[in-house]
C-alpha positions in Angstrom: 30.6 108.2 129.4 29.1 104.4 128.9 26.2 104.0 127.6 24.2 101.6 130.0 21.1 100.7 127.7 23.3 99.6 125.1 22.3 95.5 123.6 19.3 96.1 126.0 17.2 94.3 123.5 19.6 91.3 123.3 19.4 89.7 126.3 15.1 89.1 126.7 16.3 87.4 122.7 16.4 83.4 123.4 20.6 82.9 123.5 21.1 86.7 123.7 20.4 86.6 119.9 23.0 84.4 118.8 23.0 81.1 117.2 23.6 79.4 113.0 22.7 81.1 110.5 20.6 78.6 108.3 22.1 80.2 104.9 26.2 80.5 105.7 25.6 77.9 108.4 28.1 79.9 110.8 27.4 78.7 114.5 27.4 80.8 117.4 26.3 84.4 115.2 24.2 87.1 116.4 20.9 86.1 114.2 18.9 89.6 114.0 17.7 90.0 110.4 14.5 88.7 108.8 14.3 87.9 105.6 11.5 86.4 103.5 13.2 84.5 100.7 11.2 83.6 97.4 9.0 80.8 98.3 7.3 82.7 101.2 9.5 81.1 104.5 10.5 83.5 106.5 14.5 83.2 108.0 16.0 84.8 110.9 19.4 85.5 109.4 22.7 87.1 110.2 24.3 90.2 108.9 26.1 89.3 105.7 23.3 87.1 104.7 20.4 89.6 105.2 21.0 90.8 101.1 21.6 87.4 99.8 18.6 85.7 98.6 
């Protein structure tokens, strides 16, 4: 059986969540991981880059 509540918290993200990742700079990548890098600036990253500092 589908799950129908499944992404629900996607789509109220601005672009469903998706856009460049400002550290691989890969374009059009769902962007769901903060990360607060060593100078205090918080980053909204992507999945490979949310352990890389």
């Amino acid at each position: 059986m589908s799950k129908k509540y499944r992404g629900k918290g996607l789509i109220h993200l601005p672009s469903r969540g998706r856009g460049t990742c400002p550290m691989c700079k890969t374009r059009r990548i769902k962007l769901l991981y903060d990360v607060i890098l060593n100078d205090g600036t918080k980053l909204t990253v992507c999945k490979r880059c949310r352990h890389k500092k």
